[in-house]
TIKOLKOL-280934 format. One record per residue: residue number from 1; residue in one letter; x, y, z of N, C-alpha, C in turn. Coordinates in steps of 0.001 Angstrom, whole numbers. Layout:
! residues N
ATOM   k r     n.x     n.y     n.z    ca.x    ca.y    ca.z     c.x     c.y     c.z
ATOM NUM a       X       Y       Z       X       Y       Z       X       Y       Z
...
! end
This chain:
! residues 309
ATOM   k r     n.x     n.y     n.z    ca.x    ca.y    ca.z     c.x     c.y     c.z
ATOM   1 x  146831  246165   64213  147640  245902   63033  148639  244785   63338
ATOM   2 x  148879  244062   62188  149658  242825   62878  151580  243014   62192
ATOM   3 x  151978  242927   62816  153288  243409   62714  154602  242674   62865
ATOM   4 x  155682  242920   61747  157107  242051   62048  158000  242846   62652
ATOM   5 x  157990  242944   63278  160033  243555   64344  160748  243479   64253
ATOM   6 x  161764  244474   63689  163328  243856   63346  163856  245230   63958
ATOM   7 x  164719  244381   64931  165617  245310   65712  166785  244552   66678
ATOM   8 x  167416  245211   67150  168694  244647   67678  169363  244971   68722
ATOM   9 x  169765  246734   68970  170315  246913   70111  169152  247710   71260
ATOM  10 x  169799  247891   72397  169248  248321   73089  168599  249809   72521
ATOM  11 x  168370  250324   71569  167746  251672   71189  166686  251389   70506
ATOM  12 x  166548  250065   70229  165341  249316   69401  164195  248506   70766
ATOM  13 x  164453  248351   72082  163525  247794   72817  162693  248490   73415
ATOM  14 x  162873  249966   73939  161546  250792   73676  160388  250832   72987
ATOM  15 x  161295  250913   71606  160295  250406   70358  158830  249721   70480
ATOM  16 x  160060  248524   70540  159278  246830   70579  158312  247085   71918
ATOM  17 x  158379  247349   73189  157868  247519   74085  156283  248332   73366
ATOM  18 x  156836  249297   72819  155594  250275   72968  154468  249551   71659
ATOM  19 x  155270  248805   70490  154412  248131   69785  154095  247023   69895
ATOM  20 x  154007  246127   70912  153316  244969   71643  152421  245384   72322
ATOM  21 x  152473  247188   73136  151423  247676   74302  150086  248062   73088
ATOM  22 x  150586  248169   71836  149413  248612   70934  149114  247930   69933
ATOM  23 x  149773  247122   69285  149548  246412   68312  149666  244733   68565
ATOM  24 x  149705  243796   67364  150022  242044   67231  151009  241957   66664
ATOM  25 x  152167  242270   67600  154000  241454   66564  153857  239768   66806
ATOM  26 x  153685  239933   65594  153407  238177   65453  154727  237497   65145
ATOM  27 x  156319  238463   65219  157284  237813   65006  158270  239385   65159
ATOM  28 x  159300  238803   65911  160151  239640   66282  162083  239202   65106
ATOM  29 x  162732  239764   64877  163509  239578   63731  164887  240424   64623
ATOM  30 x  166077  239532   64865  167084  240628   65239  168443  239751   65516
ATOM  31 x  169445  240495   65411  170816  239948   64731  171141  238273   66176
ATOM  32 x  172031  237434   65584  172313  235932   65928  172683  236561   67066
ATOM  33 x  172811  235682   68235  173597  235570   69161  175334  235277   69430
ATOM  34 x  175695  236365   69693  177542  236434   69817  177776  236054   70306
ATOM  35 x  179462  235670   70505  180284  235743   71570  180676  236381   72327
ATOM  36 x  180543  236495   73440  180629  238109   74174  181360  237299   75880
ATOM  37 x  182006  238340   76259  182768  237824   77240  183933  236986   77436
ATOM  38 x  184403  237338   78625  185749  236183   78608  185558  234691   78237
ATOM  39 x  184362  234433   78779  184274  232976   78294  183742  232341   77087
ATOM  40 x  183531  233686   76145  183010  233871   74869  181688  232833   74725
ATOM  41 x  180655  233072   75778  179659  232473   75853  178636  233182   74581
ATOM  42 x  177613  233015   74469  176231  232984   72842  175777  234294   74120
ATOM  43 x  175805  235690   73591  174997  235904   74523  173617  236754   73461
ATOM  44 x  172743  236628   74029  171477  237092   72811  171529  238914   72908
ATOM  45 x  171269  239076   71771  170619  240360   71682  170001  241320   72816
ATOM  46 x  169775  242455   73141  168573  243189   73813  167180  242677   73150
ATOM  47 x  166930  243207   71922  165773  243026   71729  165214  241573   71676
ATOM  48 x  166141  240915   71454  165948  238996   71561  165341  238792   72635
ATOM  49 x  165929  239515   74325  165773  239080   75295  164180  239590   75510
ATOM  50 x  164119  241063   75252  162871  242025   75153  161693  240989   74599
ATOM  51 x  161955  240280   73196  161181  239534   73031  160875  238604   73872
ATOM  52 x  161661  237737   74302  161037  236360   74917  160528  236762   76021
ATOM  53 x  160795  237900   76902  159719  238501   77872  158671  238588   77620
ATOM  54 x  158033  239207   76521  156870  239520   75554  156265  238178   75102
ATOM  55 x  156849  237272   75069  156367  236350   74799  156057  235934   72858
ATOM  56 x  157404  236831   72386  156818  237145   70989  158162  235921   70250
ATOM  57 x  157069  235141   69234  158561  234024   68818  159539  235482   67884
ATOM  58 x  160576  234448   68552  161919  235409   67580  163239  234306   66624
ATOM  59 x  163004  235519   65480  164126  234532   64776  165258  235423   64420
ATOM  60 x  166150  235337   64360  167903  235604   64384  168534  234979   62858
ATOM  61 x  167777  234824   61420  169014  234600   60371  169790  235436   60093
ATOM  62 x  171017  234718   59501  172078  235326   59484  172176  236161   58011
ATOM  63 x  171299  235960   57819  171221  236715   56027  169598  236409   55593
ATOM  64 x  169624  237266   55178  167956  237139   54379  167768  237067   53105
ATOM  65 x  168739  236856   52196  168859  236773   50460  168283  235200   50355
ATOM  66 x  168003  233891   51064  167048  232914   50191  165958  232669   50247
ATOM  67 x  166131  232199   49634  164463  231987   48944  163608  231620   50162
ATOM  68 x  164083  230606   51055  163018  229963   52149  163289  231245   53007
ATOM  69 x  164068  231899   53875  164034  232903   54256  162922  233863   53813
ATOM  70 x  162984  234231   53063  161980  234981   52518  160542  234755   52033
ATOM  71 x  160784  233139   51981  159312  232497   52281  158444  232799   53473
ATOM  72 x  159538  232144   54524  159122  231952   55919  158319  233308   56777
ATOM  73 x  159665  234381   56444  158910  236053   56057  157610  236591   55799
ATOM  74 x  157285  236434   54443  155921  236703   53689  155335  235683   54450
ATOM  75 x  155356  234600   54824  154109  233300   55403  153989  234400   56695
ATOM  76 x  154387  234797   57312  153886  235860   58455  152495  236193   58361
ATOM  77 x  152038  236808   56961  151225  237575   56572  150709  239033   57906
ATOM  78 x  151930  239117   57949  151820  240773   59066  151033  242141   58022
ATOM  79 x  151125  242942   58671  150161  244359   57763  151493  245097   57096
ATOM  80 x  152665  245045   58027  153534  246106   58138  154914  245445   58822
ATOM  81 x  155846  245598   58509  157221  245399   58930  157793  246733   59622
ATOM  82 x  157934  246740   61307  159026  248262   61613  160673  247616   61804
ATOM  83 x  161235  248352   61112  162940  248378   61375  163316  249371   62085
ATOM  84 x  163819  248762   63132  164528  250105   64267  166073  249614   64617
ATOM  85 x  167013  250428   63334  168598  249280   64212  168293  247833   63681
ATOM  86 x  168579  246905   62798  168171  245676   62423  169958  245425   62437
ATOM  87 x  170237  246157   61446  171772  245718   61319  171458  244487   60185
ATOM  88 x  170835  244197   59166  170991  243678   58171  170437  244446   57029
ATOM  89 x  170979  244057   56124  170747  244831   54476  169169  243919   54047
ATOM  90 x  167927  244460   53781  166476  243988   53326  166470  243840   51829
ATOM  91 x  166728  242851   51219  166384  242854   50024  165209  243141   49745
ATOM  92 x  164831  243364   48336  163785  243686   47477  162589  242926   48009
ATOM  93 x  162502  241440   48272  161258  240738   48342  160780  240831   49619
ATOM  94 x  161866  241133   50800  161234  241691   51513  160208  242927   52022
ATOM  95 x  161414  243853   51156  160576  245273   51192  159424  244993   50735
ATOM  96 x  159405  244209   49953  157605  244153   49387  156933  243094   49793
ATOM  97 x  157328  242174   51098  156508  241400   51266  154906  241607   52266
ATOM  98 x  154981  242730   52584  153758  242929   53343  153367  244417   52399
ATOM  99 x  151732  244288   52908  150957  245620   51847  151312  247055   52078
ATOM 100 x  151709  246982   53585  152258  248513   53626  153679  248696   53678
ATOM 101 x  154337  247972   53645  155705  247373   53357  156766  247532   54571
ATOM 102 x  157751  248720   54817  158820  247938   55581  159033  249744   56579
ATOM 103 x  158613  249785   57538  159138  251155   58157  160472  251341   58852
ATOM 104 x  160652  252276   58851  162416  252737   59062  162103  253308   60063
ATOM 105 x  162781  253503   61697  163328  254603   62472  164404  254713   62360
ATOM 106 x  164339  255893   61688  166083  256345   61545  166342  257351   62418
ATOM 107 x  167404  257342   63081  167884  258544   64211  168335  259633   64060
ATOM 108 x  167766  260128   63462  168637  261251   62408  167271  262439   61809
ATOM 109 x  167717  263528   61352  166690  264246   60568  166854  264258   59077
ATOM 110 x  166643  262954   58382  166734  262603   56968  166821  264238   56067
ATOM 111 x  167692  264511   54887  168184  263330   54721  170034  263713   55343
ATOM 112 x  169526  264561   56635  170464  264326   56810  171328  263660   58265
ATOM 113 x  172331  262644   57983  173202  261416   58693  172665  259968   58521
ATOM 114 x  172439  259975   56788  171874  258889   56405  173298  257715   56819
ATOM 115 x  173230  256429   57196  173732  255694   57828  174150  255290   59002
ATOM 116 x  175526  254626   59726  175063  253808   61142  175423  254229   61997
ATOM 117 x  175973  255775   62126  176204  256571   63424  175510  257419   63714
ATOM 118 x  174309  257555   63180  173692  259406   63056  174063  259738   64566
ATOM 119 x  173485  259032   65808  173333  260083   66953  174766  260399   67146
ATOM 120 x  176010  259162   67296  177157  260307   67394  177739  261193   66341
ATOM 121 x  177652  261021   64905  178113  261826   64456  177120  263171   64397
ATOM 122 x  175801  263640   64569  175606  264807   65130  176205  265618   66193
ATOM 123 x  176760  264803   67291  176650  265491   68281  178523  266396   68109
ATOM 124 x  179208  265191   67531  180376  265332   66970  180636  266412   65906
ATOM 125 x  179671  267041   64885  179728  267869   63931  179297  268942   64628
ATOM 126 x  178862  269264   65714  177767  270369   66787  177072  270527   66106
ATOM 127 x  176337  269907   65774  174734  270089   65762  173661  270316   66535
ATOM 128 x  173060  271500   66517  171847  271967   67453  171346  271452   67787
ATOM 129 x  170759  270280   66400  169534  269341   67030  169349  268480   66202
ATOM 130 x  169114  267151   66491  168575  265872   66018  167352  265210   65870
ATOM 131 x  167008  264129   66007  165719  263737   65692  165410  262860   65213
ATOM 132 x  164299  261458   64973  163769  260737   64308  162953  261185   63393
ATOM 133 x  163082  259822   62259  162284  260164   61033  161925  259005   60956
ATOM 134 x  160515  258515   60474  159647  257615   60374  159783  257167   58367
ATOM 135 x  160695  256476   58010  160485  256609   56811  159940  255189   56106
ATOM 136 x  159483  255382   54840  158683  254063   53877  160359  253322   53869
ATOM 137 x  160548  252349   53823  162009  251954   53185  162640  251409   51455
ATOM 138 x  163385  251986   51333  163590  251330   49677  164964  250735   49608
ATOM 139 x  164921  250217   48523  166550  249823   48305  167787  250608   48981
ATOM 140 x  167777  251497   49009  168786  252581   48948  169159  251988   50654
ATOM 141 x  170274  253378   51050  170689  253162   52431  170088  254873   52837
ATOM 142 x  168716  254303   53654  168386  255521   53833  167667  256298   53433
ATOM 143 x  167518  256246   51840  166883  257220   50967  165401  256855   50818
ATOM 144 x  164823  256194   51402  162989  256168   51391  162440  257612   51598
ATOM 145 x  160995  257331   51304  160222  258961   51436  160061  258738   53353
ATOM 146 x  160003  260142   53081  159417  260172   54610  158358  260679   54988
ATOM 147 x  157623  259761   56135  156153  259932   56710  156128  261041   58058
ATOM 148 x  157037  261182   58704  156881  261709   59897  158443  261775   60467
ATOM 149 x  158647  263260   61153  159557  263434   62080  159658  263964   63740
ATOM 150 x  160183  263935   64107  160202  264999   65705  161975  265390   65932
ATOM 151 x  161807  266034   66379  163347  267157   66750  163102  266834   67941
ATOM 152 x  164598  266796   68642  165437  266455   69459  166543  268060   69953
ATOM 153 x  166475  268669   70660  167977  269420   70535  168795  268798   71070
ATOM 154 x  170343  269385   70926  171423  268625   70992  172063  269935   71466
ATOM 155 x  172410  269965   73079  172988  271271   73882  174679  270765   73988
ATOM 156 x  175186  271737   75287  176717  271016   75402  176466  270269   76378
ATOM 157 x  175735  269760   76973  175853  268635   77734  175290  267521   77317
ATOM 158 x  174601  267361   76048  174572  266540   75320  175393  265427   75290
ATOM 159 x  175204  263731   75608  176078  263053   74892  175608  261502   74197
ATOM 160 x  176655  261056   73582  175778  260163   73048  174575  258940   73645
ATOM 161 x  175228  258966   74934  174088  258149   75931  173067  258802   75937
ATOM 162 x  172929  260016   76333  171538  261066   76386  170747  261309   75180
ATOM 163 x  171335  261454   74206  170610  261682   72764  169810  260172   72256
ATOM 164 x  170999  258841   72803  170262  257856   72318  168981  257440   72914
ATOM 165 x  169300  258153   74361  167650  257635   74844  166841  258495   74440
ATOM 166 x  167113  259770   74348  165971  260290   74001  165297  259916   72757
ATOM 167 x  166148  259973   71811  166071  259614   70376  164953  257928   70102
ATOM 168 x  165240  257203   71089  164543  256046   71512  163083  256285   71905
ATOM 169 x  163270  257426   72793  161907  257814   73316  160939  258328   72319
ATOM 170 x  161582  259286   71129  161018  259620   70821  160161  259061   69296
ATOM 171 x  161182  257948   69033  160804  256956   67773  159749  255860   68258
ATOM 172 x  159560  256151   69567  158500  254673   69836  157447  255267   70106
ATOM 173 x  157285  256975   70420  156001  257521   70374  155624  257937   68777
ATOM 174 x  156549  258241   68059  156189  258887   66303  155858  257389   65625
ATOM 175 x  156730  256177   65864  155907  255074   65061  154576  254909   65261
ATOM 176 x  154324  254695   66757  152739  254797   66814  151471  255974   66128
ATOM 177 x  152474  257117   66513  151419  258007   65512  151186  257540   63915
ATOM 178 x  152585  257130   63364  153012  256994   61884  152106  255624   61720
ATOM 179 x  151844  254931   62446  151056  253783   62355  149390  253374   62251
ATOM 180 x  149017  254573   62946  147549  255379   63257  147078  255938   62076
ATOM 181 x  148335  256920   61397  147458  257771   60429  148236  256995   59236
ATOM 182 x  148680  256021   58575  149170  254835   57768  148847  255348   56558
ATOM 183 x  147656  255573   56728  147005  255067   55246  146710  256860   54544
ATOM 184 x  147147  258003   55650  146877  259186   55420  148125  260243   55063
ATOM 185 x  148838  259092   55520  150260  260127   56133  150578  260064   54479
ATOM 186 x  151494  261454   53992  151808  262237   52488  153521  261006   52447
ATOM 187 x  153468  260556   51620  155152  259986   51479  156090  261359   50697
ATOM 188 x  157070  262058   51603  157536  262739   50991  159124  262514   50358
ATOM 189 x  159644  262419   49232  161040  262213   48793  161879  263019   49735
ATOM 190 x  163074  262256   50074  163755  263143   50245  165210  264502   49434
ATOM 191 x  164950  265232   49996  165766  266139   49019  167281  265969   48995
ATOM 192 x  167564  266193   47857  169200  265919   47343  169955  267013   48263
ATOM 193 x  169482  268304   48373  169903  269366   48746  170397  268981   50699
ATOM 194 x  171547  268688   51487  172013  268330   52427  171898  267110   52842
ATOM 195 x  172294  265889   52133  172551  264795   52650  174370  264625   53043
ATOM 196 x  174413  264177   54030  175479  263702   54949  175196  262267   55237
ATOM 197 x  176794  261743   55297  176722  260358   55540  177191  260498   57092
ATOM 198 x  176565  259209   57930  177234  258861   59257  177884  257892   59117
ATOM 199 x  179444  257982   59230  179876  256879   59115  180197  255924   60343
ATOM 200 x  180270  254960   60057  180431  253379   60607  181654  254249   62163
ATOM 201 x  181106  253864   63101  182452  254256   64624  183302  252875   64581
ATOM 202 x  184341  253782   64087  185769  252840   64116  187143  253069   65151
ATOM 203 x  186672  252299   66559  187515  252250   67560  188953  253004   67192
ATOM 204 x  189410  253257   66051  190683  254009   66150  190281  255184   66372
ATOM 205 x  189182  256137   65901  189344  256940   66191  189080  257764   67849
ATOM 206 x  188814  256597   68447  188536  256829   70153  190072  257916   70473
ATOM 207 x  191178  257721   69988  192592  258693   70442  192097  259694   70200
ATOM 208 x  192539  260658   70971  192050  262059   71059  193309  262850   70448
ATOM 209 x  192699  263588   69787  194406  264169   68505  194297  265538   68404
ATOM 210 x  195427  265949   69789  195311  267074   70199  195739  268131   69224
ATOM 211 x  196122  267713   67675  196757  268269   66478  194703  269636   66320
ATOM 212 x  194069  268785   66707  192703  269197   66549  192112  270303   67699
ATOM 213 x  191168  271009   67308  190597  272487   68517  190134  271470   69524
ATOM 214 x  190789  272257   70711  189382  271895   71539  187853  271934   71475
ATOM 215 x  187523  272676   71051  185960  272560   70606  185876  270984   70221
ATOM 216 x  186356  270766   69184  186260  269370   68064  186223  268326   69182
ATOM 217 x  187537  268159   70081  187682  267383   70983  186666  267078   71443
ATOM 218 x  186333  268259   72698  184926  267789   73755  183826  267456   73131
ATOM 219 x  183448  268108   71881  182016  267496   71300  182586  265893   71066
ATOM 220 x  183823  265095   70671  184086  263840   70260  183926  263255   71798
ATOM 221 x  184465  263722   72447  184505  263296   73854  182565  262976   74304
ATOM 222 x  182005  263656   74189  180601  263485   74811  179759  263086   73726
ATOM 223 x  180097  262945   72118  179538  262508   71423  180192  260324   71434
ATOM 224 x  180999  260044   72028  181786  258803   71984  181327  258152   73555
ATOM 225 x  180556  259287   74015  179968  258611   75900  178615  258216   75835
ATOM 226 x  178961  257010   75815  179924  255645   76811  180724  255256   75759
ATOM 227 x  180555  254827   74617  181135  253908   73679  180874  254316   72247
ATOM 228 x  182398  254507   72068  183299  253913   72377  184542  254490   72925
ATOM 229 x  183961  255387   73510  184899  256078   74178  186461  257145   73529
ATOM 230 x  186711  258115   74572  187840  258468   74015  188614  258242   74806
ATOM 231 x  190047  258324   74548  191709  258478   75622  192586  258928   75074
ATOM 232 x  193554  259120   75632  194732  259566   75702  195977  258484   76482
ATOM 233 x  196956  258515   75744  197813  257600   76505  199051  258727   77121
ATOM 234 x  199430  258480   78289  200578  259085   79474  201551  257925   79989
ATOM 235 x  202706  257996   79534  203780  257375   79723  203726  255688   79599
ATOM 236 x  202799  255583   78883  202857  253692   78398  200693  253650   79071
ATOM 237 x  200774  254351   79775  199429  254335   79940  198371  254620   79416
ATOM 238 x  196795  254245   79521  195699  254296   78733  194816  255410   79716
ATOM 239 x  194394  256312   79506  193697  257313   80461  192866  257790   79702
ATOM 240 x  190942  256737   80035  189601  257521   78996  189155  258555   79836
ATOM 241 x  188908  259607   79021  188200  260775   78982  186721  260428   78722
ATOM 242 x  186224  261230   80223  184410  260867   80318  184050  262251   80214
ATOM 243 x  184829  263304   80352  184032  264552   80589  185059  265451   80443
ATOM 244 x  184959  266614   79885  185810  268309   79406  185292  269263   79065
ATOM 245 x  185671  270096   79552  185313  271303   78771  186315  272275   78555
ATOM 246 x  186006  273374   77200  186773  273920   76444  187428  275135   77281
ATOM 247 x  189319  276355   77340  189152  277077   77896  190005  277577   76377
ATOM 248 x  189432  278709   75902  189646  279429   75336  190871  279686   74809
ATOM 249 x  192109  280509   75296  193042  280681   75757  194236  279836   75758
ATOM 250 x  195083  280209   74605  196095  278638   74792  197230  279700   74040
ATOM 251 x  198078  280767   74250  199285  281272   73981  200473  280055   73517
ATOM 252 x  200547  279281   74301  201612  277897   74088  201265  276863   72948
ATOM 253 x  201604  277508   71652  200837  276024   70570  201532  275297   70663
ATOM 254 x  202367  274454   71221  202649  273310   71602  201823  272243   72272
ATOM 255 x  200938  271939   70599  199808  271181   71136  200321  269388   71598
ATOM 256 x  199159  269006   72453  199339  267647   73320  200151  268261   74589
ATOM 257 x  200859  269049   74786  201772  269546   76420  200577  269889   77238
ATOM 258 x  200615  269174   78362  199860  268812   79664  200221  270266   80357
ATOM 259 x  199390  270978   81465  199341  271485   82181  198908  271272   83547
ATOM 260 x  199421  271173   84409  198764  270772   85600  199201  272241   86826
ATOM 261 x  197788  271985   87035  197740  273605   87994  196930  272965   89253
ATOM 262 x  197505  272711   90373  196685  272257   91595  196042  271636   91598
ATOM 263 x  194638  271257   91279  193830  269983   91008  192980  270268   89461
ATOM 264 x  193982  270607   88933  193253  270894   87264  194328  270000   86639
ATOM 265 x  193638  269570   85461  194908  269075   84153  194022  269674   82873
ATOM 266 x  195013  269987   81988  195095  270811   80920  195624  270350   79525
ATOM 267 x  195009  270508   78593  195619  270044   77125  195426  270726   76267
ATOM 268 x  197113  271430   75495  197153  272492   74613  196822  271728   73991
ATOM 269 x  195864  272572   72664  195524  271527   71679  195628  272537   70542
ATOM 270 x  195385  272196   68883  196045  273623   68307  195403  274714   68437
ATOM 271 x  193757  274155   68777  193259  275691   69276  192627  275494   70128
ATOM 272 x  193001  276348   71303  192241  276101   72957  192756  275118   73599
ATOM 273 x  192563  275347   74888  193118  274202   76097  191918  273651   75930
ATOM 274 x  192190  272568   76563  191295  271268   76780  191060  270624   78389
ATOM 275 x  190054  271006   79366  190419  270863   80659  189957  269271   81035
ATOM 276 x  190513  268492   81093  190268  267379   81569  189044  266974   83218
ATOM 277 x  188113  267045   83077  187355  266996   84198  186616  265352   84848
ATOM 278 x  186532  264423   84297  186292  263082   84766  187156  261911   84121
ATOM 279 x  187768  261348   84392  188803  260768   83716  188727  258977   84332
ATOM 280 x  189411  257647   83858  189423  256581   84113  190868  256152   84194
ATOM 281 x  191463  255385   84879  192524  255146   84275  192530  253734   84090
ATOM 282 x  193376  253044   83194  193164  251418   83223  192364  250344   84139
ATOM 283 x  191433  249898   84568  191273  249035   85282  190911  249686   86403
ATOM 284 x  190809  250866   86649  190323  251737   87920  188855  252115   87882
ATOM 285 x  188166  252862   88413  186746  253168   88293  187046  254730   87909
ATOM 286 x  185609  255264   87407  185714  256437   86435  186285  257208   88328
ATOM 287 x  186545  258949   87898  186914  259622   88872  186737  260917   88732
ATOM 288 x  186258  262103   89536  187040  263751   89241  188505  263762   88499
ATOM 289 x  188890  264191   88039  190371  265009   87568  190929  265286   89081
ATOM 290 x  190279  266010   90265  191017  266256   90991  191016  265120   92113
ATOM 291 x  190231  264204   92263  190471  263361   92923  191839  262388   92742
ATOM 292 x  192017  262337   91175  192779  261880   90999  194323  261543   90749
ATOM 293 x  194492  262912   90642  195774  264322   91114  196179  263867   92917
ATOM 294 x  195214  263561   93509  195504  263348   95022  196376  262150   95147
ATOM 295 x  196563  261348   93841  197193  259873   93874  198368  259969   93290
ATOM 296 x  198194  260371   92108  198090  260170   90224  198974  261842   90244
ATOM 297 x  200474  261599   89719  200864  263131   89210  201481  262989   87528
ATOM 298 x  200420  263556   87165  200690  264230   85512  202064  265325   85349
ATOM 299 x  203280  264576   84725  203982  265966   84858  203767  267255   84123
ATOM 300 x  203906  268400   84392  203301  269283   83653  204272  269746   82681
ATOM 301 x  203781  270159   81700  204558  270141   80162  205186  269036   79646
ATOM 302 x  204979  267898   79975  205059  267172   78966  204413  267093   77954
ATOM 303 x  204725  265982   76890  203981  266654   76089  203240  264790   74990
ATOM 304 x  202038  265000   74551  201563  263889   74444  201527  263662   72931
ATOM 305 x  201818  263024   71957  201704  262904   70978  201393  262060   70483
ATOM 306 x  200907  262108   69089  199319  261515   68302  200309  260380   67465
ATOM 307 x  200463  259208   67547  201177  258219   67155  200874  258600   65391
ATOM 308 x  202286  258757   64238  202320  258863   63204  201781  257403   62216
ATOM 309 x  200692  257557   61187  200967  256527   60178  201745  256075   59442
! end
């Protein structure tokens, strides 16, 4: 089958990998090259780079609403378009420029965490379990029928690094099936009945706002690992949280007040302590909690608070 590629971050080059090992991407499609770094050099995409390994031409516009754009597109004459992560909005002439039209991996179990966080905001709501969905694409954000899914669980050691690979793994084996049986597979609507939005990860909320349970916390904490991370700030300082877990037990609601007990640190939060177990501090390398107590003294009961709007 001859095929267009549109994808972008690193959760989309699995993908691409596994549909070059089986199919003809006769054109690979994925967001411009940034500025990235101190020296704010062009640096390309994952899947950009994925491509030119592959040897597959790639193009990078910055919008797809004209007319020659969308010429250049349809002149492809591919069977099928897959979107995995594109990060651009598909107008209409696209969706319909090839006969079987435009496939979706969405990271999520449609229709629910329709939009651009599904894997962390599952892991963040505790959700059991996640999953890809193979869907037709339409106008909407999200709302196409769907051809095919697979489940994922989502435990407490779950985090967003772990879910995304798997979630990767498991969309580059279901496209190929979804691609095989094409012309067989049932298009099913999706139902009104539990749609949730994922919304957009907006670096403010990386502060950890001990006004909130611990529970809430650690799932944000391992649902935000690697990026974009959470912290806490201590006396003018920035200190990210890589790892916690919940202790029950918190008599003192004087939430944000630190506890430090021998090589433990502690955070009342309004419900449950919060045990701090791998931690970073500015410009240092990640660490134990207690390694870092051997340097580093947290006074105990102080108390940390969630900067007012």
């Amino acid at each position: 089958m001859k095929i267009v590629f549109m994808g972008t971050p690193d959760f989309s080059v699995p993908v691409l990998k596994a549909l070059a090992a089986a199919h003809e991407v006769v054109c690979v499609y994925t967001q411009p090259p940034r500025e990235a770094g101190r020296g704010n050099n062009l640096r390309k995409t994952p899947v950009h780079l994925a491509a030119e390994t592959l040897g597959i031409e790639v193009r990078h516009p910055v919008s797809l609403k004209s007319a020659e754009e969308q010429a250049a597109f349809k002149a492809l004459n591919a069977d099928v378009a897959v979107v995995a992560a594109y990060g651009l909005l598909l107008p209409p002439a696209i969706l319909e420029a090839f006969p079987k039209g435009c496939l979706n991996i969405h990271a999520s179990l449609l229709p629910r965490w329709r939009g651009a966080a599904p894997i962390q905001r599952a892991i963040e709501a505790g959700d059991k379990k996640s999953g890809v969905t193979i869907m037709q694409m339409d106008k909407g954000l999200d709302t196409g029928a769907m051809l095919l899914k697979a489940e994922v669980e989502i435990d407490e050691n779950t985090t967003g690094e772990t879910l995304h690979d798997a979630l990767s793994a498991a969309g580059s084996e279901l496209i190929l099936n979804a691609l095989a049986r094409l012309d067989t597979l049932p298009q099913i609507a999706q139902p009104e009945q539990g749609v949730t939005y994922a919304a957009k990860l907006d670096k403010a909320e990386s502060r950890l706002d001990f006004r909130k349970s611990a529970v809430e916390l650690e799932r944000k904490i391992r649902a935000f690992c690697p990026y974009p991370g959470t912290y806490f700030e201590y006396e003018g300082e920035r200190f990210k949280v890589l790892k916690a877990r919940v202790e029950d037990d918190s008599e003192n609601m004087t939430y944000g007040k630190l506890l430090v007990h021998e090589n433990r640190l502690m955070i009342i939060c309004m419900q449950g302590l919060l045990e701090i177990l791998e931690i970073q501090r500015q410009g240092k390398k990640p660490m134990p909690v207690a390694e870092l107590l051997r340097g580093f003294k947290f006074r105990s009961g102080a108390v940390i608070n969630y900067p007012q709007k």
